[in-house]
C-alpha positions in Angstrom: 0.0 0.0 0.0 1.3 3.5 -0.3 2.1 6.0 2.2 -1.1 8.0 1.8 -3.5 4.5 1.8 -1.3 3.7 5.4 -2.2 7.4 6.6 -5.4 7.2 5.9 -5.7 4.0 7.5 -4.4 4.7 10.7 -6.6 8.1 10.7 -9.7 5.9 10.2 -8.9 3.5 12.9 -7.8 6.2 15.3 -10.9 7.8 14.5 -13.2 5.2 15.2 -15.6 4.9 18.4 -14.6 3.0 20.9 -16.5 0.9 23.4 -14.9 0.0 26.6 -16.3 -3.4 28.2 -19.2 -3.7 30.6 -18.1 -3.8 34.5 -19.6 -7.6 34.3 -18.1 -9.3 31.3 -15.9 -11.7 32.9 -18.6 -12.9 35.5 -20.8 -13.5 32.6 -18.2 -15.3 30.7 -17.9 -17.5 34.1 -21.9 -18.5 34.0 -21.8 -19.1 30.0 -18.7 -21.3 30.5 -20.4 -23.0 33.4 -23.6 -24.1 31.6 -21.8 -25.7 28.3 -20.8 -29.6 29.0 -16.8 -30.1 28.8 -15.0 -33.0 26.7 -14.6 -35.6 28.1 -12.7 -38.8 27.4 -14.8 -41.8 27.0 -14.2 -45.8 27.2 -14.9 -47.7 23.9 -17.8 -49.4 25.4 -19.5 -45.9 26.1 -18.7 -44.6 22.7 -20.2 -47.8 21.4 -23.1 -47.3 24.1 -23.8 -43.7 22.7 -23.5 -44.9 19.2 -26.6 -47.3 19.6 -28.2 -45.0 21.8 -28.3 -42.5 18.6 -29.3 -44.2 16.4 -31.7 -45.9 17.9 -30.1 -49.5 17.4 -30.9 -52.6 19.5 -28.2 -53.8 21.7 -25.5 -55.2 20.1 -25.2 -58.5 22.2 -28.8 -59.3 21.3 -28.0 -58.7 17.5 -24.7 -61.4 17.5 -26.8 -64.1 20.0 -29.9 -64.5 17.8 -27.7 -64.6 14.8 -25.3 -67.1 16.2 -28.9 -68.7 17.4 -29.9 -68.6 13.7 -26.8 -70.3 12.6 -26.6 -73.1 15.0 -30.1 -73.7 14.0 -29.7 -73.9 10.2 -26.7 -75.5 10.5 -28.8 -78.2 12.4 -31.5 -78.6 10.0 -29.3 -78.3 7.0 -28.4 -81.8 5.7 -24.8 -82.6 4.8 -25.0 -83.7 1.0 -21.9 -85.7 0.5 -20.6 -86.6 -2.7 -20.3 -90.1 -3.9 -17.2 -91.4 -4.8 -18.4 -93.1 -7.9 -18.2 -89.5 -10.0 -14.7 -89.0 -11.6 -15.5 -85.7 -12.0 -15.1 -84.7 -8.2 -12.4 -82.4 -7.1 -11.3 -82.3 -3.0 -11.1 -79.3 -1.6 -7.6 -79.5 -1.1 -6.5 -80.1 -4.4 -5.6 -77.0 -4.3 -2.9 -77.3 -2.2 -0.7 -79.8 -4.7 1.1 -78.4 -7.5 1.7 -80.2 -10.9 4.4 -78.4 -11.9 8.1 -79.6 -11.4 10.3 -78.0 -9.2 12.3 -75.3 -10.5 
């Protein structure tokens, strides 16, 4: 900026009205900072707790119990179809594991 710009400046700042603080700013300051909750650290479990609370989720150990109570019940009614050995089509499942190839 140039001289005249910065003069003019400062005379305009100088210039302006200034209001001094009210006797009772830093008691109200003191009461607003009292009524605002401050940070604080949290477990895991009551971050998870607050999570499902939001959202309005059920209960996590009631989620993982029915579904492990749904699997051990399909699993039970679910009949095991094994394969005959008369195909010669049949693969194992660990025929994976054994390489045809020659060592290098």
């Amino acid at each position: 900026m140039s001289d005249t710009q910065d003069r003019k400046l400062d005379a305009m700042l100088r210039s302006r009205r200034f209001e001094p603080a009210s006797p009772d700013l830093a008691a109200r300051i003191a009461l607003q900072v009292r009524s605002v909750p401050q940070n604080q650290t949290i477990t895991p479990t009551q971050w998870m707790k607050r999570l499902f609370s939001e959202f309005h989720l059920p209960r996590p150990v009631y989620v993982f119990a029915c579904i492990l109570i749904f699997g051990f019940v399909v699993g039970f009614n679910s009949q095991l179809d094994t394969p005959t050995t008369d195909d010669g089509d049949t693969i194992d499942v660990q025929s994976f594991l054994y390489a045809d190839e020659d060592p290098l």
